[in-house]
C-alpha positions as CSV (number, residue, x, y, z in Angstrom):
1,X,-22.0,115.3,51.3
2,X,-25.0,116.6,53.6
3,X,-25.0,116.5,57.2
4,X,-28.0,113.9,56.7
5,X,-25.8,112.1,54.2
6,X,-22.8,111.7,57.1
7,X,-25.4,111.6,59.6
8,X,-27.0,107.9,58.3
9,X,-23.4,106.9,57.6
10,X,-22.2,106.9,60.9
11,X,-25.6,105.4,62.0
12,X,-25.7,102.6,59.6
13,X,-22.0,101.8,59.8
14,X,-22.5,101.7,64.0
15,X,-25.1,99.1,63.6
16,X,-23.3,97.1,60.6
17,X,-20.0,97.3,62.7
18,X,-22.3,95.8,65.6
19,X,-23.3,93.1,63.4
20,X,-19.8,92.0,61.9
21,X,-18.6,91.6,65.2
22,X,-21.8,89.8,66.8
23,X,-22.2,87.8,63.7
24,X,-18.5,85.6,64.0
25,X,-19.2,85.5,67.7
26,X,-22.5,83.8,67.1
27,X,-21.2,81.2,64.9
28,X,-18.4,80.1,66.9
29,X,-20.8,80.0,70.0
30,X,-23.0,77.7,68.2
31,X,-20.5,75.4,66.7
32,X,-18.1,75.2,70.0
33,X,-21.7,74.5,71.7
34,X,-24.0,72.6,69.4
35,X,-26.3,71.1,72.5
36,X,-26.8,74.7,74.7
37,X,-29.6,75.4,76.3
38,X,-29.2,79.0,75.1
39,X,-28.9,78.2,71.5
40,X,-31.4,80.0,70.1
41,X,-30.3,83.2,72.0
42,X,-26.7,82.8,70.3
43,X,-28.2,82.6,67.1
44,X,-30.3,85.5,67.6
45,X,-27.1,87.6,68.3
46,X,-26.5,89.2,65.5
47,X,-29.8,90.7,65.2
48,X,-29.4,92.9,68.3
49,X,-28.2,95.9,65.8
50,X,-30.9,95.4,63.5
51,X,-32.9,97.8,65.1
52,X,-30.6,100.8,65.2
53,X,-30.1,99.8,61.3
54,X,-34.4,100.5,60.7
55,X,-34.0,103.5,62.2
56,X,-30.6,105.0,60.2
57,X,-32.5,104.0,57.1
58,X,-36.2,106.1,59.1
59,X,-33.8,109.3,59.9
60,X,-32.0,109.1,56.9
61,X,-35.1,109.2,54.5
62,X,-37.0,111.4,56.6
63,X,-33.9,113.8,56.0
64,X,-34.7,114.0,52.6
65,X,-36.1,116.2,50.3
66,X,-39.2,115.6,48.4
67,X,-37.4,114.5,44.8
68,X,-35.1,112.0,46.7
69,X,-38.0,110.6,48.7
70,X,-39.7,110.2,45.4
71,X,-36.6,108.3,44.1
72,X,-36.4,106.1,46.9
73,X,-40.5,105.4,46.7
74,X,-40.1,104.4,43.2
75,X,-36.9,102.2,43.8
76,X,-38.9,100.5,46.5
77,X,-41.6,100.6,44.8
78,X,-39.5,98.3,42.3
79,X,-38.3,96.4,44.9
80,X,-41.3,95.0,46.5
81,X,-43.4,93.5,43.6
82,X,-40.1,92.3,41.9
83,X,-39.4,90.4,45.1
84,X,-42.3,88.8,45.3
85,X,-42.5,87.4,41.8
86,X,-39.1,85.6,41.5
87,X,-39.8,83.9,45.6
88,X,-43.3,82.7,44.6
89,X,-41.6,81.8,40.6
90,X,-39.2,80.2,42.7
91,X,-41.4,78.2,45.4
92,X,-43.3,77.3,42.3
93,X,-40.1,75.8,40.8
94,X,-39.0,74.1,43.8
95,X,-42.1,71.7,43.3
96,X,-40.6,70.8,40.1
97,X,-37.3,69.6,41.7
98,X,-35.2,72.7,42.4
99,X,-33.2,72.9,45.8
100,X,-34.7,75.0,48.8
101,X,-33.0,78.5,48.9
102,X,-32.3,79.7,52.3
103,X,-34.4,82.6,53.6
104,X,-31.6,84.8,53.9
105,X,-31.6,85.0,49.8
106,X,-35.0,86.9,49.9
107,X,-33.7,89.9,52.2
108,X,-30.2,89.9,50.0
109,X,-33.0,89.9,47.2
110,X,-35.0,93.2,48.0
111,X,-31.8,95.0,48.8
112,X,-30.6,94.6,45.3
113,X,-33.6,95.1,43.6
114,X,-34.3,98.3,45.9
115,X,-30.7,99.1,44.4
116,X,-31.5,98.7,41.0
117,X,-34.9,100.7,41.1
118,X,-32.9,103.4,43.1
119,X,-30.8,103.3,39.5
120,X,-33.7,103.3,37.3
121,X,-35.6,106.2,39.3
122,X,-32.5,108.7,39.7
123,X,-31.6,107.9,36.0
124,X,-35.3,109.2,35.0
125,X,-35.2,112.1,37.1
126,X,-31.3,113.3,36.2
């Protein structure tokens, strides 16, 4: 593995450790205190780390050389439009009578399909 490889790993982890922690502490906040004043700060919580997560994912692609930076284009690239056309299929559903997703669905959304072009792109270029 490269040192940008172990670099981002040890970046990303930090931040998604911060968030595993924060994230339990925030729900049990909430529920033990359903009428604070601070609610909304409680809830936020878990997004503290977020940040230092964007910027892992900056360093680590900036780290990269010019076919892996293509990769990760194309598997984004995937990602985006892909996104986009099963939330608006689905808003357009929900006026038929489907269920509201949650918006945490559309995030978990991108990140799979930026998986799956990520296959599709390093498959092409093996």
């Amino acid at each position: 593995m490269d040192a940008n490889s172990k670099r981002y790993r040890k970046e990303f982890g930090a931040a998604m450790l911060g968030y595993f922690i924060l994230l339990p502490v925030s729900i049990h906040v909430l529920k033990s205190n359903p009428h604070s004043s601070w609610r909304v700060l409680w809830a936020l919580l878990p997004v503290l780390p977020a940040p230092f997560a964007v910027w892992a994912v900056v360093r680590f692609y900036r780290g990269l050389d010019e076919l892996h930076r293509r990769i990760h284009l194309e598997g984004l690239s995937l990602s985006f439009p892909a996104s986009l056309l099963i939330i608006f299929t689905y808003g357009f559903l929900q006026n038929a009578g489907l269920p509201p997703v949650d918006l945490i669905w559309v995030a978990t959304t991108m990140i799979g399909l930026w998986g799956l072009g990520l296959c599709i792109a390093s498959w092409r270029y093996r």
